[in-house]
N, C-alpha and C positions, 0 to 999 in steps of 0.2 A: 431507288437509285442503285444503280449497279455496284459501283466502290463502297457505297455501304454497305451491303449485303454481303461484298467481300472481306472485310473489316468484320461484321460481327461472326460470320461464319470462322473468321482466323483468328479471333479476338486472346486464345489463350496461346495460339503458336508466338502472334506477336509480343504479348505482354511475358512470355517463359523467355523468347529467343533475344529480349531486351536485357531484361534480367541478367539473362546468359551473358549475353557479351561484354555488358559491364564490370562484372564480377571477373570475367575471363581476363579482360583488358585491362583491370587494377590491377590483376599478378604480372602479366606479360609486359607491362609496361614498364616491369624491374629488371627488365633480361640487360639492357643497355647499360646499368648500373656496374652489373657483373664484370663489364668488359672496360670501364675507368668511367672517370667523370663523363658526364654531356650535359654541356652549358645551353640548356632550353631555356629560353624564356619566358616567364606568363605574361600575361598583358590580365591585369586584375579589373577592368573592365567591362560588362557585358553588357550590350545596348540592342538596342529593335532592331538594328540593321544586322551586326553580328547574329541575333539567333537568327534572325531569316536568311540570311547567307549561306552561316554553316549548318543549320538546324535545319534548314527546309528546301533552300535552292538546290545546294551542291548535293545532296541525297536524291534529290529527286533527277537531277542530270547523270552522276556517277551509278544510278542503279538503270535508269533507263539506257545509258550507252552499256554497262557493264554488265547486266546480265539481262536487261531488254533488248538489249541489238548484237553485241559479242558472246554470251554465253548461249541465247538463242542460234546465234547460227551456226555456231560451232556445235552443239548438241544436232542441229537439223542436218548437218552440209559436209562430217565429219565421221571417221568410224571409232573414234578412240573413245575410251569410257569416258562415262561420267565425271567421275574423280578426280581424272586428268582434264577435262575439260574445267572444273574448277580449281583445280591449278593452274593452269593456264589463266584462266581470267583470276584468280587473286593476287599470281604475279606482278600481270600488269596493272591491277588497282594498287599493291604496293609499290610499286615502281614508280605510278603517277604521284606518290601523295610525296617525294621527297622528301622523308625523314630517316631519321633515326631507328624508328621505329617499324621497323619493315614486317618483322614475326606479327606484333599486333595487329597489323592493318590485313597479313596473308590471311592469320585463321578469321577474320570479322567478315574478308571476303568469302574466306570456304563457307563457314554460317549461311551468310546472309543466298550464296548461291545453292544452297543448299535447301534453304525454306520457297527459295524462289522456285524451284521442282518441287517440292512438298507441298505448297499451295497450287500446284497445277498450271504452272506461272501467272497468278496476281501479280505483278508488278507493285500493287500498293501494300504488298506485306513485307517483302524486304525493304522496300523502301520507308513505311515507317517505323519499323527497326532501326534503319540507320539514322531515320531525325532524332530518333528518340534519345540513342544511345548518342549520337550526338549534341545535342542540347546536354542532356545530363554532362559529358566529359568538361563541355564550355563553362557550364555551373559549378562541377567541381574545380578544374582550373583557376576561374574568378576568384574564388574564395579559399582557394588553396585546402583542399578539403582532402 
């Protein structure tokens, strides 16, 4: 199977760029703090629907439109660098997710569009990047970790 073969041939980019962002997005997620309170709320809950929603649906939609069909065409259809073209598409990934949290969610997107051209675009390596690292943020969330 092909998605497998892409998986074990990426197996160290995925599990380093996981790692990565997690660690990245524990620090970056105190930038908010700096600038006064923000009243977030947790929901200490995590159930089968929750990780399938945010762990596996929304990653699988948000990398397929965000760097399978937007970062793809603007790399194909466009003359501006690289760079800017993932600016561009982490923009509006932060922009769509409506938080607080804008800087976290910009660099996850530079990341993840980033391995997306480093794996020759597999689609399923950014994208399990982002289950990953989302699942883990839902877990620590729950349990307040």
């Amino acid at each position: 199977m092909k998605v497998l073969d892409d998986v074990k041939s990426n197996f160290k980019m995925i599990t380093w760029y996981t790692i990565m962002l997690i660690l990245m997005n524990i620090a970056l997620s105190w930038v908010p703090s700096f600038f006064g309170s923000q009243d977030v709320q947790v929901n200490n809950s995590v159930s089968i629907s929750v990780l399938l929603l945010s762990g596996v649906f929304a990653p699988f939609f948000e990398e397929t439109i965000m760097r399978g069909l937007l970062q793809r065409w603007l790399e194909i259809n466009t003359q501006i660098s690289l760079w800017s073209v993932y600016g561009i598409v982490a923009s509006i990934f932060s922009l769509l997710h409506f938080q607080y949290y804008f800087v976290p969610f910009f660099f996850t997107s530079v990341v993840l569009s980033y391995v997306y051209d480093q794996s020759q675009h597999k689609l399923v390596v950014p994208f399990l990047i982002h289950c990953f690292y989302n699942i883990v943020v839902i877990v620590i969330s729950a349990f307040n970790l």
